[in-house]
N, C-alpha and C positions, 0 to 999 in steps of 0.2 A: 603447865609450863615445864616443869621438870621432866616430864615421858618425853617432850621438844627435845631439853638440854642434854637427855640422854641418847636420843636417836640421831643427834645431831652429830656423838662423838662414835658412833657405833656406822650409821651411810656415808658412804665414800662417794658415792657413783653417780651418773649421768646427772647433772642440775644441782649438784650437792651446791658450789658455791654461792652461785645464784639466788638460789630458793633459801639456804638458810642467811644468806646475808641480808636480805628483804624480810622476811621472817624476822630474824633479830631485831630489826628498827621498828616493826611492827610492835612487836612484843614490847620491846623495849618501853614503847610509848605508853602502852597499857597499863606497864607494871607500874610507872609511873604515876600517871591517873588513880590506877585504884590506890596506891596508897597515900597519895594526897587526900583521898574522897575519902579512905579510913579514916587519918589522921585528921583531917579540918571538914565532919560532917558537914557543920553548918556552912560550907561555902558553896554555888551554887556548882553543878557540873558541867555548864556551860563554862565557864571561864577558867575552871578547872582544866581542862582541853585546852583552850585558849593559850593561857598559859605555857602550858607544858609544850606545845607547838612553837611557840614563840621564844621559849628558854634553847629549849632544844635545834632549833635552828640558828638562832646566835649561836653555839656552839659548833654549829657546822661552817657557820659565815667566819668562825674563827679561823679554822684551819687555813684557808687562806693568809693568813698572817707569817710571812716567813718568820716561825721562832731560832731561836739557835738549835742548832741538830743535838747538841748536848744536852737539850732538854725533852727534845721530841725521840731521842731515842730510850727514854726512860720509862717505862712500864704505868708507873701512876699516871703521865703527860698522855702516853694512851688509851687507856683503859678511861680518863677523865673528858680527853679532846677528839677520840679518833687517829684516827692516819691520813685519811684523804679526803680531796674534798668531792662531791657528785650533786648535780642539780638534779639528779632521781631521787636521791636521797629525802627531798623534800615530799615527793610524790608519797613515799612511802611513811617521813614522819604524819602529816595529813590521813592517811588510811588510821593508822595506829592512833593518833588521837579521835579519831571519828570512831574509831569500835571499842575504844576505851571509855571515851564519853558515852556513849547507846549501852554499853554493857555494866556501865556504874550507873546509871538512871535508873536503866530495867531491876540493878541489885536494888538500889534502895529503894524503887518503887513495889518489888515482892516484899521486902524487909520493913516497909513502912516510916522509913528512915528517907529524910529531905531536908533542905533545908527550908521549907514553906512549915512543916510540921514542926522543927525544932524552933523556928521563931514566931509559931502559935504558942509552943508550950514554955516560953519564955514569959509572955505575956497574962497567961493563965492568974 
């Protein structure tokens, strides 16, 4: 993610906005996922995704909400809410939770780490 956030401030050119703005929602989604799935093994990564999908689109369905400009123009207000609102946007939280769920299953399925395992070894 970081060789992303670097190539992202270094290409200018044809498809730059595009691709890294769909990119970022993507990623975004991800980063999100794995560190809930670090932070709350035992929860399962299906509703993990679920979740994160459903939070993060109420956040999109916000922006719609005329706020005051005095507040939408404040750096935390975007960086927390966005700027605009896009019914693609959706398309692309969905992608990002979908490769974020497959790719924190497949980790804790190499890593031996589940939540099926951690409430076997509960009950031990």
């Amino acid at each position: 993610m970081v060789a992303l956030g670097i190539s992202k401030t270094v290409y200018g050119g044809w498809g730059y906005a595009s691709a890294f703005g769909i990119l970022g929602d993507v990623l975004y989604k991800m980063a999100w996922i794995w560190f809930v799935g670090a932070w709350r093994v035992h929860w399962r990564v299906k509703w993990i995704a679920i979740s994160t999908f459903l939070i993060t689109s109420l956040i999109e369905i916000s922006q719609l909400i005329p706020f005051p400009e005095t507040w939408i123009s404040q750096l935390w207000w975007r960086l927390l809410l966005g700027t605009h609102f896009s019914w693609l946007d959706f398309v692309y939280y969905a992608v990002g939770c979908l490769l974020g769920g497959l790719s924190l299953n497949w980790l804790r399925q190499r890593s031996g780490v589940s939540a099926r395992a951690i409430d076997r070894a509960a009950y031990r």
